[in-house]
Structure formats: C-alpha cells, structure tokens
C-alpha positions as a printed Julia matrix, in Angstrom:
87×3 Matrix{Float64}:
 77.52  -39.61  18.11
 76.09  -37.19  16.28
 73.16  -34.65  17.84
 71.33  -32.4   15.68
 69.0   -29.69  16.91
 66.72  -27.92  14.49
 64.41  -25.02  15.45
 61.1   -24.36  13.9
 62.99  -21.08  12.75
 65.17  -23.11  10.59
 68.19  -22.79  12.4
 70.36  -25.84  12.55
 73.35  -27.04  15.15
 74.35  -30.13  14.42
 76.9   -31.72  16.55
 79.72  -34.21  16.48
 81.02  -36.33  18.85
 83.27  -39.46  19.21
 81.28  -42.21  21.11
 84.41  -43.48  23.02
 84.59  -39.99  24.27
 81.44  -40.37  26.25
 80.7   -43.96  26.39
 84.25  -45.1   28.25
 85.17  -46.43  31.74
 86.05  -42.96  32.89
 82.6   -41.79  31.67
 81.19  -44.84  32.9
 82.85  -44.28  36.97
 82.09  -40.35  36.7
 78.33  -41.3   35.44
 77.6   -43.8   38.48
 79.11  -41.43  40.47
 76.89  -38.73  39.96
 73.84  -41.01  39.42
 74.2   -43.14  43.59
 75.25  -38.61  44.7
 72.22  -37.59  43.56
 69.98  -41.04  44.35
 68.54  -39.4   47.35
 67.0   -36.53  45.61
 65.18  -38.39  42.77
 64.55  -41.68  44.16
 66.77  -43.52  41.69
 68.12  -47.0   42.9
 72.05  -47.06  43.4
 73.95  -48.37  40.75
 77.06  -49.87  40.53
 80.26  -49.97  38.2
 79.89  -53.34  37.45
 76.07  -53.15  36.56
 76.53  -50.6   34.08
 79.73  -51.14  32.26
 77.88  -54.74  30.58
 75.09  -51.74  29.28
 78.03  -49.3   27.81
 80.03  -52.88  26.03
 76.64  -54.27  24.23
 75.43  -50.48  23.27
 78.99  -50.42  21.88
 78.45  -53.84  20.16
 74.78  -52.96  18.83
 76.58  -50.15  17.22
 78.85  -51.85  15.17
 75.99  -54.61  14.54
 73.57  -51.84  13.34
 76.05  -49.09  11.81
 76.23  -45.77  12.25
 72.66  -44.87  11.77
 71.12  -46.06  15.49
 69.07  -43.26  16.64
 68.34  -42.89  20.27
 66.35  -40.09  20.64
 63.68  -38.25  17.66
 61.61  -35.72  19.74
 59.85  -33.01  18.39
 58.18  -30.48  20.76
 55.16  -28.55  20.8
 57.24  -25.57  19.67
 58.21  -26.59  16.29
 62.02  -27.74  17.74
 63.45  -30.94  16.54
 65.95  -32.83  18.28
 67.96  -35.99  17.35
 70.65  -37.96  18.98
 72.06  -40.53  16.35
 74.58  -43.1   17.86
C-alpha cells in the first residue's frame, strides 16, 4: 500500500506499507471491533467477523488480478493538497 500526500507547496510524503500488515485477520477482529464500539455514536450497522473477512480475501484477490497499481482513493482539496492511497 502505498499513500502519497502532496501539498500545493510542493512538499511530498510518500508512504509505504505492506498490505498484509493492515489488511489481516488481526486487523480485520481489531477493525470490527472498533467499528460495532463506536456503532452507537454514528449510526453505523454492527458488523461481524464473518461479514467482513469475505471483503478483506477478494480486495486481496482483486489485487493480484489488477497489480499493484489499484488506487483507492485520488482526492484533491480545495487547498491545493493531493492525496492518494494506491493498493
């Protein structure tokens, strides 16, 4: 996973991250976890283990299908900043 922030200064931080590291079944518990503890602030339906580890195994398998260019997030803010989250 790479993540690469660029201001509309020109400063660059880019980022680099193994995917296992945050897309695993530790990730995956700690994740729902937090999402069903903080359900009755926001309003967000409870989620279970078993609903979302089938999400984190076909993200994993779109990523080998697509290679190593899959970009999930290109935002660019009314500032000037620039941020991208390649999987």
């Amino acid at each position: 996973m790479k993540i690469d922030i660029t201001t509309d200064e020109g400063k660059r931080v880019l980022l680099w991250f193994p995917t296992r590291l945050f897309l695993n079944r530790l990730t995956v518990a700690i994740g729902v976890a937090y999402i069903n503890k903080s359900e009755r602030d926001y309003g967000v339906p409870k989620l279970s283990y078993s609903q979302v580890l089938p999400l984190v195994k076909e993200i994993h398998r779109q990523r080998r299908i697509q290679g190593r260019k899959w970009t999930l997030v290109d935002v660019v803010s009314a500032d000037g900043e620039c941020v991208k989250i390649i999987l």
